[in-house]
N, C-alpha and C positions, 0 to 999 in steps of 0.2 A: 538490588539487582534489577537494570531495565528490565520489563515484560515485552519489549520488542525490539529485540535484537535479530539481526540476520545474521547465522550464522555459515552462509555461502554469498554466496556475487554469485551474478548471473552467468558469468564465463565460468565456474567451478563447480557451478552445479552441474551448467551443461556439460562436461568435459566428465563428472564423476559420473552421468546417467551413461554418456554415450562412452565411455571405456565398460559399462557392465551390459552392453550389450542393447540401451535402447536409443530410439532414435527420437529426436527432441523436434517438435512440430512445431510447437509455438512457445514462445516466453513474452510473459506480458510483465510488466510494473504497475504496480495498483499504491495508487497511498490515498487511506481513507482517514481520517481523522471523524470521530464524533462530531456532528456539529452541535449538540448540547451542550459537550465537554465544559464549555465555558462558562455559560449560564448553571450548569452545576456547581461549579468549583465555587463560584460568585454567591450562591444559594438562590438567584434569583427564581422568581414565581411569576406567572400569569404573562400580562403583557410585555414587561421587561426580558423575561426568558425568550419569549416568543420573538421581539427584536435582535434581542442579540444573539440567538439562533438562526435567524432569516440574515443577519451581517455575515456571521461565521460562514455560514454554508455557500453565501455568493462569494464571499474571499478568498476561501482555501480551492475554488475548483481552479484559475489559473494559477496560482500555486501548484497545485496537484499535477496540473500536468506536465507543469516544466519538471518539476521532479520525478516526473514519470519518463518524461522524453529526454533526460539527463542517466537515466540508469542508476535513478538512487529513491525508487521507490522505496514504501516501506513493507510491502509484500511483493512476492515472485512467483507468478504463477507459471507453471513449466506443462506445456503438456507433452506427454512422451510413446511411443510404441514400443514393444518389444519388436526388434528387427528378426526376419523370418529368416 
């Protein structure tokens, strides 16, 4: 079973907060991926980790943000009030 899965869209979240009464301020898209991730799976150590760490981390951030400015990040932050 993936570990990250979304189980809303950003329109259904907002639409289920604000039918129970609150009011949705902000919604952001975040997609972070580990930049280690790689250098782990690899088993790399020392200087090689430390490269292909510093690769990962400069490549996935435009990535990240078109995914983000696409509405398919891989988390949804929502923030909300309850309306008075």
């Amino acid at each position: 079973m993936p570990e990250h899965v979304n189980y809303f869209t950003e329109h259904g979240l907002t639409a289920l907060l604000e039918r129970n009464g609150l009011q949705v301020l902000k919604v952001e898209q975040i997609t972070r991926v580990p930049f280690n991730a790689l250098s782990r799976r690899l088993g790399l150590r020392g200087k090689p980790a430390g490269l292909a760490n510093a690769l990962v981390r400069l490549a996935q951030q435009p990535f990240a943000r078109l995914i983000n400015a696409l509405g398919l990040g891989i988390y949804i932050n929502l923030y909300a009030i309850k309306k008075s």
